[in-house]
N, C-alpha and C positions, 0 to 999 in steps of 0.2 A: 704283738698286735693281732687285732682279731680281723678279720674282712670276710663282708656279708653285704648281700645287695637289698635296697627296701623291697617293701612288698608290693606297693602298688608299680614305682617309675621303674624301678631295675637301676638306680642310682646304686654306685659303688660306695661303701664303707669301708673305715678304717679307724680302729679306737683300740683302746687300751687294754690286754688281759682282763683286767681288775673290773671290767662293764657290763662283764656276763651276767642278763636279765636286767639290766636296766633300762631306761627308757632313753628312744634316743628322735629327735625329732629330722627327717631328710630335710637339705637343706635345697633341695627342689623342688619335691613337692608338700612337705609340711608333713605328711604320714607319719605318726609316732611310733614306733613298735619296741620290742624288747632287743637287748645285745643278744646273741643266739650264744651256744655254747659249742665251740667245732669242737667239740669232741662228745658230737652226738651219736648216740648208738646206731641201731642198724637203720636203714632209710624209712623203714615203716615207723620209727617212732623219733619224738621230736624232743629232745631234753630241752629246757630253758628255765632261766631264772626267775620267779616273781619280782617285778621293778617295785613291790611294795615290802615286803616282808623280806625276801632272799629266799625263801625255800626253793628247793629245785624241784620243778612237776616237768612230768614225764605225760607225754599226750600222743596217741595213737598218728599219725602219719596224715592221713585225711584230714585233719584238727590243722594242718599247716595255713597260717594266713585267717583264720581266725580269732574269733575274741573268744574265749575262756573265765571263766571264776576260779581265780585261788583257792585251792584247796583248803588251803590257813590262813589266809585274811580275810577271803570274798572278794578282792579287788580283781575287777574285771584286767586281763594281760591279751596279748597279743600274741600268738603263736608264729613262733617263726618259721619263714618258707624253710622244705626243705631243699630245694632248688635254685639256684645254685647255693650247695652248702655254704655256712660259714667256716672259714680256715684259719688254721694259725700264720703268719708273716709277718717276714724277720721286719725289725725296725729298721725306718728310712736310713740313710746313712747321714751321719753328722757332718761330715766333712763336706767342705764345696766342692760342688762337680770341679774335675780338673778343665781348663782352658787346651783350647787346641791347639798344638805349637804349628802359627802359620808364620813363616818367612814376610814380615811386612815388605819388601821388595816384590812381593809375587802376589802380595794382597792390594784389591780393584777394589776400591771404596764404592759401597752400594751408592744411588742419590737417596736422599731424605724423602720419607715417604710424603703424601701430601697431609698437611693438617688434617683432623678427625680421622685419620684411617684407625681401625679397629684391628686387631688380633686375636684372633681366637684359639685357642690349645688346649688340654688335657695333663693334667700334672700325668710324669710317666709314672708314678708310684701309684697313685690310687684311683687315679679318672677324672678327678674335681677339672670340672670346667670354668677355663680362665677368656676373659674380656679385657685388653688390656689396650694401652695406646700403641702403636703402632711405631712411635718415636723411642720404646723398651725396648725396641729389639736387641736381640744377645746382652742386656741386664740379667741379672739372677736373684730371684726373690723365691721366699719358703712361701708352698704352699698352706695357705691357712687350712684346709682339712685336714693333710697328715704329716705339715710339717719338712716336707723333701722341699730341698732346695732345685729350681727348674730355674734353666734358660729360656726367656722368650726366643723364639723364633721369629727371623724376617717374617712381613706379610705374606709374600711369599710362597716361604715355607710353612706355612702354618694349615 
């Protein structure tokens, strides 16, 4: 997995090896930009992939966050930041979070929160910000941006 933040919000990414130089649109603020390549060379210079062609261009440091022409197609690309790099990490894990072994004799049933209450959290794997009902709590559902399975948190705790 690749993780790389956009250009404009500073939203967190997470997507696949295989997406290096392709185009990828935030899903916060709609910015489209290229998958970056974390295994760019030294901080002055910015490797990425053309999202039309695949070639890989290399562009001076300065160039970061702007638009560029393909050197071999002409299709205008996006230069990725080079701040905060993009890295490689490891894939979410498959398996369901383990449950917490609590003694039900010692477990205080929360009350039910009130109708419409809202939850707000951050998947712990990649940052995607979740809205959820507030009757979810400790349910476990895959984040749809990278896939990690998350526990809602009481309102509460959130």
């Amino acid at each position: 997995m690749i993780e790389f933040h956009c250009n404009k919000c500073k939203a967190a990414f997470r997507v696949a090896d295989d997406t290096v130089g392709q185009m990828q649109r935030c899903q916060w603020c709609g910015e489209e930009q290229a998958v970056p390549d974390p295994h760019n060379g030294p901080a002055s210079t910015v490797r990425f992939r053309c999202g039309t062609c695949g070639v890989l261009l290399e562009m001076p440091g300065e160039f970061a966050g702007r638009k560029v022409r393909c050197s071999e197609c002409d299709a205008v690309v996006d230069v990725p930041m080079l701040h905060p790099p993009a890295r490689h990490v490891p894939d979410p894990p498959e398996a369901p979070l383990a449950e917490p072994v609590i003694d039900p004799a010692e477990e205080t049933p929360l009350p039910p929160p009130p109708p419409g209450t809202i939850v707000e959290f951050r998947c712990q794997f990649c940052g995607h910000e979740f809205r959820v009902s507030a009757e979810l709590a400790g349910k476990k559902g895959k984040c749809k941006s990278c896939g990690a399975v998350n526990v809602v948190p009481a309102a509460s705790d959130a």
